[in-house]
C-alpha positions in Angstrom: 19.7 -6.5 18.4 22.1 -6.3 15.3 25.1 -8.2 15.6 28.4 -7.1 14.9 28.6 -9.0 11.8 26.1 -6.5 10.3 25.9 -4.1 12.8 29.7 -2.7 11.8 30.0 -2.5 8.3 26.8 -0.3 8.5 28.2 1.9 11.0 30.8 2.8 8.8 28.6 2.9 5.7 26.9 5.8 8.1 29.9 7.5 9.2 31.1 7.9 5.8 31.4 11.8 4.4 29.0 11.0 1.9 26.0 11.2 4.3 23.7 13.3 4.4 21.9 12.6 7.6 17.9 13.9 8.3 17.8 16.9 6.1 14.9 19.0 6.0 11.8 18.4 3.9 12.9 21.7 1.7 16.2 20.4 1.3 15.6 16.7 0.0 13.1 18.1 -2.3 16.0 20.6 -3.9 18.4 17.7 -3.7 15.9 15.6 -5.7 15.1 18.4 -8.2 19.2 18.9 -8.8 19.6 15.4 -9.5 16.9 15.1 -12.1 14.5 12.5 -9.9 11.5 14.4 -10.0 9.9 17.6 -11.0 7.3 20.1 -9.2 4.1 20.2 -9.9 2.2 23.8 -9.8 1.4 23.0 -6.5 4.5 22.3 -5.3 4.5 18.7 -4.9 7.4 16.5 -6.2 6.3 14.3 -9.0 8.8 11.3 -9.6 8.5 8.2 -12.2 9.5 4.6 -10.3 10.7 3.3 -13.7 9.7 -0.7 -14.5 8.3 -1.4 -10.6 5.1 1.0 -10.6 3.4 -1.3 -7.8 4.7 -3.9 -5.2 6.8 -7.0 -6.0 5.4 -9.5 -3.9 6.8 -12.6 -5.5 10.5 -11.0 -4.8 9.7 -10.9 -1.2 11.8 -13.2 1.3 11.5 -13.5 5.0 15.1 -14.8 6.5 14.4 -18.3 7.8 16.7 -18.3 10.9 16.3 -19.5 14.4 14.3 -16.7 15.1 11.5 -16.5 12.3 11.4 -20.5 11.9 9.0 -21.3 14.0 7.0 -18.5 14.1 6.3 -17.4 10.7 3.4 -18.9 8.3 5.4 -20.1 5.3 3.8 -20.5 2.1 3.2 -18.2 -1.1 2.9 -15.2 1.0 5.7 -15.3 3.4 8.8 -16.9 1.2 11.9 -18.0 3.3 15.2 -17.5 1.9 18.3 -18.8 3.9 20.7 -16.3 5.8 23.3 -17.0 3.5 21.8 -15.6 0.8 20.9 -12.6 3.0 24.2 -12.1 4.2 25.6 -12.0 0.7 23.4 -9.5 -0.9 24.1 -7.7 2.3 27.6 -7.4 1.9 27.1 -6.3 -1.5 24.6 -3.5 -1.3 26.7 -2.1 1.4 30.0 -2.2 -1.1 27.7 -0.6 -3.7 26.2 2.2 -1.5 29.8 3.0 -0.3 30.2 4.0 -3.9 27.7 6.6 -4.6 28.7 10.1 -4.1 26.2 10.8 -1.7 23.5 8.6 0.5 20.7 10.1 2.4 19.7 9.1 5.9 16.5 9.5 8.1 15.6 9.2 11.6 11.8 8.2 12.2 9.5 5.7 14.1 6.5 4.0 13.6 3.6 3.9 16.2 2.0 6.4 17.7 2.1 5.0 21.1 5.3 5.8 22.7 5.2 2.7 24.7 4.9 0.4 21.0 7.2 2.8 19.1 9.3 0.8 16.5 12.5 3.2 16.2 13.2 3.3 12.2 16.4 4.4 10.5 16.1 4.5 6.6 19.1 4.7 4.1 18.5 5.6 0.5 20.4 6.8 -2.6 17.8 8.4 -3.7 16.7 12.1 -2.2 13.6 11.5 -3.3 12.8 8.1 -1.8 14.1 9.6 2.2 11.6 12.3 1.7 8.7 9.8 1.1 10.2 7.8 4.2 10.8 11.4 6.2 6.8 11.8 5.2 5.4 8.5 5.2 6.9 7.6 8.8 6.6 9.3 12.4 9.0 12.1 12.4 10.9 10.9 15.2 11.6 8.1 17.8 9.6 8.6 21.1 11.0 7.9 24.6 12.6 4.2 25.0 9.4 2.4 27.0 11.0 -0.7 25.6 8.5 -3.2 25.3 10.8 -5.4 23.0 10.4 -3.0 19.6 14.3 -2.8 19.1 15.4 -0.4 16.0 14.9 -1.5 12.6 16.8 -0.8 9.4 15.9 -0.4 6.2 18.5 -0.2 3.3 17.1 1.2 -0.3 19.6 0.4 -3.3 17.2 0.9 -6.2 20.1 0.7 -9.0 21.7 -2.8 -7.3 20.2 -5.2 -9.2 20.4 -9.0 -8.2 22.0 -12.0 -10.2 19.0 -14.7 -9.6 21.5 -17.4 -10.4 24.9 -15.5 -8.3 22.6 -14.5 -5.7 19.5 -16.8 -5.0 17.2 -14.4 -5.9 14.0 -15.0 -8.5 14.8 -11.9 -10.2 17.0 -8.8 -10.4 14.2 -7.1 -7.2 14.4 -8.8 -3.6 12.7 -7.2 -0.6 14.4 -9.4 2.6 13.0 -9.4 6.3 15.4 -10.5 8.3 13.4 -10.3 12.1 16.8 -11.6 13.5 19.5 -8.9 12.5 16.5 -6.1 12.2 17.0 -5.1 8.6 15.2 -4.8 5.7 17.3 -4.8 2.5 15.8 -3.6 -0.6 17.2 -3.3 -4.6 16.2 -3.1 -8.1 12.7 -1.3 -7.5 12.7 2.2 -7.2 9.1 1.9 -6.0 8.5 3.4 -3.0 6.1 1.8 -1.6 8.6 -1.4 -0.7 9.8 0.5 2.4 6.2 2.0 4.0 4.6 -1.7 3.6 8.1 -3.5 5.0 7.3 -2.2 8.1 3.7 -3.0 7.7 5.0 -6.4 8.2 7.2 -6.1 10.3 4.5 -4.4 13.0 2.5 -7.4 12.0 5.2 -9.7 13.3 6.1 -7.9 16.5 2.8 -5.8 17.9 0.9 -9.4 18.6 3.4 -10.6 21.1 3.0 -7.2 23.0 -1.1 -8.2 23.0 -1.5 -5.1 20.0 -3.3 -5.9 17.4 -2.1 -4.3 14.1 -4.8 -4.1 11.7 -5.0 -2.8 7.7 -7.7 -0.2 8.2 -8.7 3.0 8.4 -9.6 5.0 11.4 -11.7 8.2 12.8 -13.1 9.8 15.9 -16.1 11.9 16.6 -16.6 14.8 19.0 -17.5 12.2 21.9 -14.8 10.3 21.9 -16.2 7.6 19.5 -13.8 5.6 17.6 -14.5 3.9 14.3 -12.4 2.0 11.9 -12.9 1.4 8.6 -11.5 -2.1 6.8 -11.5 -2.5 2.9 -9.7 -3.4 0.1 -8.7 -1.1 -2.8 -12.1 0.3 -4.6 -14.4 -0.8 -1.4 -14.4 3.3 -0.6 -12.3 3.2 2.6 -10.4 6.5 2.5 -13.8 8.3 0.8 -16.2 7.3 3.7 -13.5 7.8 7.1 -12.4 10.9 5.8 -15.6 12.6 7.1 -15.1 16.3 7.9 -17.3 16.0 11.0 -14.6 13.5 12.4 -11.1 13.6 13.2 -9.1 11.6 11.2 -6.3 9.1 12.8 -4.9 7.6 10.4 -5.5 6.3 6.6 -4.0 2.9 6.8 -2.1 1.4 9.3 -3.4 0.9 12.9 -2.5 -0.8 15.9 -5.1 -1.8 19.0 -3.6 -1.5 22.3 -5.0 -1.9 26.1 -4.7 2.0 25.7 -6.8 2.3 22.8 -6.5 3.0 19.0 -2.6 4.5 17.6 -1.2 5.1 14.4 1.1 3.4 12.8 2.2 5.9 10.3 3.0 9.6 10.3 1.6 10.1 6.8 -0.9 9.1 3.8 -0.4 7.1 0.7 -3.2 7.6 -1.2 -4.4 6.6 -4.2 -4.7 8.9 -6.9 -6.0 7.5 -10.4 -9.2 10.4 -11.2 -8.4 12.2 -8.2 -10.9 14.6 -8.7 -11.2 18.3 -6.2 -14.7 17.8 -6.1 -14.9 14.2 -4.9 -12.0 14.4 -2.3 -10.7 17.7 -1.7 -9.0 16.9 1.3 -6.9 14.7 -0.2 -6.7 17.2 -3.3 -5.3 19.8 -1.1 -3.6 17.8 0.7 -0.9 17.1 -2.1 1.1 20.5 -2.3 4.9 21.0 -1.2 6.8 18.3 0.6 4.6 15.4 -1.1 5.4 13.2 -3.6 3.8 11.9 -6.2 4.5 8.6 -8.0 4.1 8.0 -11.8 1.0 11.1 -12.2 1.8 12.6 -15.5 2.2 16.4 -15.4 1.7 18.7 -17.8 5.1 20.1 -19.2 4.1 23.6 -19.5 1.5 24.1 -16.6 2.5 21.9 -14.4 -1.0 20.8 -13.5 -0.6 16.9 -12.6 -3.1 15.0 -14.7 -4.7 12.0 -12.2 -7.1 10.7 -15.3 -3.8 9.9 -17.3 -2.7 6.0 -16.4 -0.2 5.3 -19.2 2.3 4.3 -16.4 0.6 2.5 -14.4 -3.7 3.0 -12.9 -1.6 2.5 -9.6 -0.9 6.2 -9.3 0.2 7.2 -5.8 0.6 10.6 -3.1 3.0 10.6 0.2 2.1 13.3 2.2 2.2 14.0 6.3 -1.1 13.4 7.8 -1.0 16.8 9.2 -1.8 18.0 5.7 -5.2 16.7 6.2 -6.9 19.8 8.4 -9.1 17.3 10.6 -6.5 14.9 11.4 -5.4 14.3 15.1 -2.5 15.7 16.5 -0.9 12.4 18.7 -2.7 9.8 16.1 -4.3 8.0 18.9 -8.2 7.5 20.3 -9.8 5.0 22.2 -11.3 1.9 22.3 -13.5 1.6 19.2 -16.9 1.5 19.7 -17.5 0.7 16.0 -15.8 -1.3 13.6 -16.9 -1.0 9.3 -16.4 -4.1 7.2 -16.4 -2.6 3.4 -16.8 -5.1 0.7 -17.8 -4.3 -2.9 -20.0 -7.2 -3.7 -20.2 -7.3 -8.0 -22.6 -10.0 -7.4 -25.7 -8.2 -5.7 -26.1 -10.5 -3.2 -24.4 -9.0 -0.1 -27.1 -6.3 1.9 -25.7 -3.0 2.2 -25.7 -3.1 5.5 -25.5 -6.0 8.4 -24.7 -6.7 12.2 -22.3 -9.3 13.1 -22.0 -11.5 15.4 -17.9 -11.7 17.1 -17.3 -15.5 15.4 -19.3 -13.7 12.1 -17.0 -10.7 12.2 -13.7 -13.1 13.2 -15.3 -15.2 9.7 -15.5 -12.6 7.7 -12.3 -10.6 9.0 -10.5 -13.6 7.9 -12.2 -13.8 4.7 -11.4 -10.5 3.3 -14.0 -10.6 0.8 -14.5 -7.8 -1.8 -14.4 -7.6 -5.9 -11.5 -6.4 -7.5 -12.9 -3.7 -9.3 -12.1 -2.0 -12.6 -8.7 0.4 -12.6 -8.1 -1.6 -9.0 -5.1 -3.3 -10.9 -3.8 -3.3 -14.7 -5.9 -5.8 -16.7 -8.8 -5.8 -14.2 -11.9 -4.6 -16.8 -14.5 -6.0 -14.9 -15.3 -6.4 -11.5 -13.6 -9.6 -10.1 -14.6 -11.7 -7.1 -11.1 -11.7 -4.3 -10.3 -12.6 -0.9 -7.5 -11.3 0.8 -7.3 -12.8 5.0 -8.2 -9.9 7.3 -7.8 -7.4 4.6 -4.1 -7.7 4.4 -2.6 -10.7 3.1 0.3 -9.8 1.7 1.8 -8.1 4.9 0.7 -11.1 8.1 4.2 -13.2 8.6 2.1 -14.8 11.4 -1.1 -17.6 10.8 -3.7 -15.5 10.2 -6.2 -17.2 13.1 -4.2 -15.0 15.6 -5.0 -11.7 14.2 -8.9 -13.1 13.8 -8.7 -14.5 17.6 -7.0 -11.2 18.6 -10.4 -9.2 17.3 -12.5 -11.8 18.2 -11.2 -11.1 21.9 -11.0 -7.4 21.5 -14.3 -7.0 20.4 -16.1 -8.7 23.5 -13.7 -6.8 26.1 -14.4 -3.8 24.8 -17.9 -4.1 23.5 -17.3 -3.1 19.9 -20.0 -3.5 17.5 -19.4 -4.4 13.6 -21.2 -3.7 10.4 -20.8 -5.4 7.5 -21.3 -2.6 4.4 -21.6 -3.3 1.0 -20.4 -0.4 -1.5 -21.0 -2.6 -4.4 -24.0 -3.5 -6.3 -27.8 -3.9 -5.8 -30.8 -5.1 -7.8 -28.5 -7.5 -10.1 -24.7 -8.2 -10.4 -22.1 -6.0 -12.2 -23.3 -5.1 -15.4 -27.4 -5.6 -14.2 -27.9 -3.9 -11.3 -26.6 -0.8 -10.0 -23.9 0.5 -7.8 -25.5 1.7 -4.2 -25.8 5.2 -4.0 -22.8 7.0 -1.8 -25.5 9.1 -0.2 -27.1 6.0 1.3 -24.0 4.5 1.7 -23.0 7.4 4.0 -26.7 7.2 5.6 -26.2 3.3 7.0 -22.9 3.9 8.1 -24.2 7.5 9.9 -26.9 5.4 11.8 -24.2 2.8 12.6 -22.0 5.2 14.2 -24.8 6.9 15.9 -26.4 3.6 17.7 -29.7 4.3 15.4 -29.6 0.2 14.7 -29.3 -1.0 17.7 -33.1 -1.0 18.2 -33.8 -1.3 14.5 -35.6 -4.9 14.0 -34.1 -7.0 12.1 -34.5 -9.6 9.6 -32.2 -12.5 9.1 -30.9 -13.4 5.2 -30.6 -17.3 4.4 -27.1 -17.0 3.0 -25.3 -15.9 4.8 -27.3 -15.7 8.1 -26.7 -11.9 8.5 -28.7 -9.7 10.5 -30.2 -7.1 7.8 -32.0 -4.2 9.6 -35.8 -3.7 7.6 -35.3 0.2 8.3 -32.3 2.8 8.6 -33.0 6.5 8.0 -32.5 8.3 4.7 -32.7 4.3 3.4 -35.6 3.2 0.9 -36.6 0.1 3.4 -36.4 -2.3 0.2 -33.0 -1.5 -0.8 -31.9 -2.7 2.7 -32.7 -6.4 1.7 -30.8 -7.7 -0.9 -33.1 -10.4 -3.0 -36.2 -7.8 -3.1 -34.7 -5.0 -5.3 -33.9 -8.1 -7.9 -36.7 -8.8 -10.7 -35.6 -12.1 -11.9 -35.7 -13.8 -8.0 -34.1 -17.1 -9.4 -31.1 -15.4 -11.3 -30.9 -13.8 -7.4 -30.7 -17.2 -6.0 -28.2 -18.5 -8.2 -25.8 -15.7 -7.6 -26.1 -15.9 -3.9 -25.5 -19.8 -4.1 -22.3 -19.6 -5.8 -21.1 -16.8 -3.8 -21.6 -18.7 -0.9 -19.5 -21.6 -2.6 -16.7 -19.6 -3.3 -16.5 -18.5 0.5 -17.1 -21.9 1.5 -13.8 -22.8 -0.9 -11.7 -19.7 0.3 -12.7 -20.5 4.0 -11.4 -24.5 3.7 -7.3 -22.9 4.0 -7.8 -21.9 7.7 -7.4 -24.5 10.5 -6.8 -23.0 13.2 -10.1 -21.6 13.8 -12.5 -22.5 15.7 -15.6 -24.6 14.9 -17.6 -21.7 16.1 -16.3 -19.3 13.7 -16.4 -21.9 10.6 -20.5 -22.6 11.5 -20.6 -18.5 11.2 -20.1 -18.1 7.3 -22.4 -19.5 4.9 -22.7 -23.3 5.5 -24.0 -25.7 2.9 -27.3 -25.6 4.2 -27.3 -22.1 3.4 -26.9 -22.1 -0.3 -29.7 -24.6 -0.3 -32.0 -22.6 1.5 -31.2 -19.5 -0.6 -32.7 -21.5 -3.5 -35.9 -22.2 -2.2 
């Protein structure tokens, strides 16, 4: 709980009559479009520009290192400590500068699904436009008080307070601050929105695993039966394309938590991305931006208002907040059962991972905490070629905790609940980038259709030498030789090669996590495997 120190200098900031407190989606967007933060698009939807910050600031991201985070968070790159003094005084002074704006916007909301791992959520912004993406991006409203130990968090926006690095202890005029012991998040000199949604990312990855939930960076859907899938996969792997199936529900695009009840939301909204956003391609998420969304940095056309998606001149990392209930298949409550199914996407340039493989549970906890994929062309700025990446259990940037709990918390999960895993490969086949080709989505969808549907289970299957997976030799609507990787390559030694020093650079990536067990290190791609790959 907030203590007094900082708990009463924001009550007054909140009390003051320049508050406007949880105003209507209608009204924030006519606020926004009277203060000149954004304009509408033909559809309806807001379009704002976020100025210098079009993307997250991860190097001006601190985590207060106070009695209670000290000993709990993984310090390093990702998770930078900065002392509470230095918190305290940027504290004070947002407040003092918020107190002089002429009017500051407020918003109730939660995130979690489950009322019983509901993290109650009050956001404070200058900006009208920046409490409708937070009205949009989070549940609408706190559920009933279950408390499990999820006390209220805070989140204070101050775009236009820029730090002093050398006054204030900062790196640079931006800071994004945790602070798990006074339960605020304090926020200024980006006006990207995005700061606040993946904040309490974190945050949910800090609290849910001492509560035995599991807070993952995925996708998730559920069919007709009851069957729950979720999908994992960084940026250009196809997540959002291949969960949003319109034969399924959809429960969420992002953020999820696994309880003992099951499968919940984290989020009450969508943050897509929207570089060539085409109708054809993705119409529900097409659709799904019309009034009461925002979009980030989309160029519009002045005189139509028909938002252009191919135009990047901002930035490629062009974005849309809408309510998940803007998306006609999505699931009322946000929450499913136990999944029976669980889809590792990876986008492999090098041509060496099969499209599709079983895992064991220590060769999904290995390749959960691997995070392997290739950044891929328009991912990020400067990326014109696809680009080998790891990022541990598809979320680095947002896991305050050592990463071998999240892996051991699947690991566990899995084998209680009897949850298979796929490995999928989106990437390319026949060759590496710029070779071979990039699987076909039809076939893509095929695999991942017989996965869901148990049509593998008593497929035989072949093992690949390296990485020891377990390739099935058929799947339906699959040519059988696409399934295994070396045989749709001409030049078998160019194969070889590739898969050896793909291998390596798991093998190197893998060598930062120690608190796994031997078990799961024997399940990636030992040294013998490389070897054997070459023969």
């Amino acid at each position: 709980m907030m203590s007094s120190r900082f708990s009463n200098p924001l009550t007054r900031l909140m009390e003051g009559e320049n508050v406007h407190t949880d105003l209507s989606v209608p009204r924030l967007v006519e606020i926004s479009l009277s203060r000149g933060e954004g304009v509408l698009t033909a559809d309806g939807a807001l379009s704002v520009a976020t100025g210098k910050y079009t993307g997250r600031s991860p190097k001006d991201k601190f985590i207060v290192n106070d009695s209670t985070s000290a000993q709990k968070v993984d310090w390093g790159e990702v998770n930078r400590p900065i002392s509470r003094d230095v918190f305290t005084s940027l504290y004070d002074q947002v407040l003092q500068h918020l107190e002089s704006k002429e009017e500051l916007y407020v918003t109730h909301g939660s995130a979690g699904a489950d009322d019983v791992y509901q993290l109650p959520i009050t956001v404070i912004n200058e900006f009208a436009w920046h409490n409708l993406f937070a009205r949009q991006l989070f549940l609408r409203s706190a559920g009933p008080a279950h408390n499990q130990g999820l006390e209220p968090f805070t989140i204070i926006s101050a775009p236009q307070f820029k730090a002093d690095p050398e006054r204030d202890g900062t790196d640079s005029e931006t800071f994004i601050i945790l602070s798990f012991e006074e339960r605020v998040i304090l926020i200024g000199g980006t006006e990207y929105a995005g700061e606040m949604k993946k904040s309490i990312f974190s945050v949910m990855n800090y609290l849910l695993p001492t509560q035995d939930v599991l807070p993952m960076h995925c996708s998730a859907n559920v069919g007709e039966e009851g069957d729950t899938t979720l999908f994992f996969g960084l940026s250009g792997t196809g997540k959002t394309t291949l969960s949003a199936d319109p034969n399924r529900y959809l429960i969420g695009d992002d953020e999820h938590g696994w309880s003992d009840n099951g499968i919940f939301n984290i989020e009450g909204g969508c943050y897509a991305k929207c570089v060539n956003l085409s109708q054809k391609k993705e119409p529900q998420i097409w659709n799904a931006i019309r009034f009461g969304a925002v979009l980030e940095n989309v160029h519009v056309d002045r005189t139509t208002g028909d938002p252009d998606y191919t135009h990047t001149d901002l930035t490629e990392n062009t974005r849309a907040a809408y309510p998940i209930d803007n998306i006609p298949n999505a699931l009322e409550k946000s929450t499913s059962g136990h999944p029976s199914t669980i889809i590792f996407l990876t986008a492999d340039a090098f041509g060496v991972l099969p499209p599709i493989s079983r895992l064991t549970k220590e060769q999904a906890m290995y390749h959960f905490l691997s995070g392997y994929t290739s950044k891929l062309a328009g991912t990020e700025r400067g990326i014109t070629e696809p680009e080998a990446t790891f990022s541990t259990c598809f979320g680095s940037p947002f896991l305050p905790l050592d990463a071998s709990v999240y892996a051991q918390m699947l690991g566990d999960k899995m084998e209680q609940h009897g949850t298979e895993v796929f490995l999928v490969n989106t990437g390319w086949s026949g060759g590496p980038y710029g070779i071979g080709e990039r699987i076909n989505l039809s076939y893509t969808r095929a695999m991942i259709q017989a996965a869901l549907e148990g049509d593998l289970g008593s497929s035989e299957m072949a093992v690949e030498p390296a990485f020891g997976l377990h390739i099935p030799l058929q799947c339906p609507g699959v040519p059988d030789e696409l399934l295994q990787p070396s045989s749709t390559w001409e030049d078998k030694q160019a194969y070889n090669e590739k898969a050896k020093e793909l291998t390596r650079r798991f093998e190197q990536n893998f060598q930062k996590f120690t608190g796994v067990s031997q078990a799961v290190k024997e399940a990636g791609p030992p040294s013998r495997s490389a070897e054997t790959a070459g023969r």
